[in-house]
N, C-alpha and C positions, 0 to 999 in steps of 0.2 A: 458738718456737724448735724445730728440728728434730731435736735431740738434741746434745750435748757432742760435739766432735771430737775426735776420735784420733791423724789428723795433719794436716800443715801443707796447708792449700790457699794460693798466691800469688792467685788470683783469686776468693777468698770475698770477701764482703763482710761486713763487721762491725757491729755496733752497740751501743751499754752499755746496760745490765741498767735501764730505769726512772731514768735520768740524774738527775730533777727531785725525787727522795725525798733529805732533808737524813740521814734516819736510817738510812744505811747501816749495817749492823752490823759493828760494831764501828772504823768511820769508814772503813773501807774501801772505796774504789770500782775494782771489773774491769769487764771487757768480758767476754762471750759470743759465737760467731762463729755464725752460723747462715748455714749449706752452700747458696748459692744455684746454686754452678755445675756444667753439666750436660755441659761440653765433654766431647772427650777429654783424659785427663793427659799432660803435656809427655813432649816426649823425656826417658827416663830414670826413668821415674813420678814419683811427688809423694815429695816429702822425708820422712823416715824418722824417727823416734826411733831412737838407735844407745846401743851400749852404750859405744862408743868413739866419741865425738864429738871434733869437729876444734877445736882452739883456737879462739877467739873464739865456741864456744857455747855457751848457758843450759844449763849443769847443776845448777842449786839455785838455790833462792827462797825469801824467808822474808817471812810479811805481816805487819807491824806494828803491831797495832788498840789501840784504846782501851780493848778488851772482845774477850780471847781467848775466849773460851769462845763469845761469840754468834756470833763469825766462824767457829770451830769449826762448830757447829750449822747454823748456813746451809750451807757447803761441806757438810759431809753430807747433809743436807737436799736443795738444789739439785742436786748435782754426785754425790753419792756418795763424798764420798770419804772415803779412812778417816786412821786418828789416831793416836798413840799419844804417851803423856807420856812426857817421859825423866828424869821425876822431881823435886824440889823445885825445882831450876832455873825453872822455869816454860817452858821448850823442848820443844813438841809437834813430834813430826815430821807430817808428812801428806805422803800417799801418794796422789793421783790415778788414775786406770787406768793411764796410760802418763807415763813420766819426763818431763819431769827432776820428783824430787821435792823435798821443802821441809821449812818449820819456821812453826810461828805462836809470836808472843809476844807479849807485852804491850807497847805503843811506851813510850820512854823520852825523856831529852835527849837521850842520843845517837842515837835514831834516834826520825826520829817515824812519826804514822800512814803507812802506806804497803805498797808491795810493794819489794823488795829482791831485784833479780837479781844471781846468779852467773856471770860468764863466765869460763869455762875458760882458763889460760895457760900457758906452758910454764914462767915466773917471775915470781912475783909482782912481787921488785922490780925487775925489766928493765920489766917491766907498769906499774908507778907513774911511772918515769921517763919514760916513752912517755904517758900521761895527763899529767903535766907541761908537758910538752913541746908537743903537743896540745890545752895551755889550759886544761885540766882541775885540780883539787886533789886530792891528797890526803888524806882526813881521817883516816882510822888507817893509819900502817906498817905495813908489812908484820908478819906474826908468828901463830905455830904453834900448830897446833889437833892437838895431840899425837896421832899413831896416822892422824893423815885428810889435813893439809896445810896449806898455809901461805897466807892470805889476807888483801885489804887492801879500805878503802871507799875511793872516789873520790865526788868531785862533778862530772860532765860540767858544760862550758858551758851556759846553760839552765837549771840547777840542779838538773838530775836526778841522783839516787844510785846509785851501782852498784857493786859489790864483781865484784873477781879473785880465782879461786883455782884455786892450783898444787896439782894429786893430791900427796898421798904417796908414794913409792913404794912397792911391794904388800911386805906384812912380816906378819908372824905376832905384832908385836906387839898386844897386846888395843887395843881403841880404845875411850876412855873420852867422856863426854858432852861434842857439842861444845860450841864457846862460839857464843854470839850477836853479830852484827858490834855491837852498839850497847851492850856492856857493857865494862866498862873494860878488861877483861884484868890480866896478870897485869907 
């Protein structure tokens, strides 16, 4: 591998990290992109991380392992990236070089091993009805993550998991430790 990317190539090639080892750490399996291409960048240059991204993009991700801490260690390890616990919760943020960033925790029922993306919406629950609709389910209602914004899980067709979430609007109130999509709420 040629080093971790920074931003988005549409014409990289990809491939996963030793596919055939059962003992991923902490049962989680990603992909690594390794930079094959030499062209020149499209009209426009290659796509951005933004600080203001346009609805329907990745702004948070949370990975669901068997074994926080070994998933932990890898990601630093491999990737460099850094950590920080937000306290008895067992909700670590992580923080990659460039956004979007995230959250590791321990998998549960309500959510098992896995990664768990964030797409940006302008409303959560216009967002759910629109996944409905679209063939999609629901699995938690919409509902607020005090200080930060209001967010829901879906199951795409397929069976794949994905959470919406709606910003806050910008407020001076203090923002307290979020919740994690796969715990019961309040």
């Amino acid at each position: 591998m040629t080093g971790v990317r920074r931003r988005l190539r549409p014409d990289a090639s990809a491939r996963l990290l030793d596919d055939d080892r059962p003992d991923h750490p902490g049962g989680v399996v990603e992909a690594a992109w390794e930079d094959r291409y030499d062209g020149e960048p499209p009209e426009g240059g290659w796509p951005q991380f933004t600080d203001e991204p346009d609805a329907g993009s990745i702004v948070h991700f949370e990975l669901y392992s068997e074994d926080p801490a070994a998933t932990r260690a890898f990601h630093e390890a491999v990737f460099g990236w850094e950590f920080e616990s937000l306290g008895e919760g067992g909700y670590t943020m992580v923080e990659p070089p460039t956004p979007p960033f995230g959250g590791v925790l321990e998998a549960n029922e309500g959510m098992p091993t896995g990664t768990l993306a964030y797409l940006l919406v302008d409303a959560a629950g216009d967002a759910c009805r629109t996944v409905e609709e679209a063939g999609g389910q629901v699995l938690r209602e919409p509902y607020e993550v005090p200080g930060w914004g209001t967010m829901a899980v879906y199951e795409a067709p397929g069976g794949v998991l994905g959470a919406v979430w709606e910003s806050a609007p910008e407020s001076s109130e203090p923002r307290s430790e979020p919740e994690a999509a796969g715990t019961t709420g309040s």
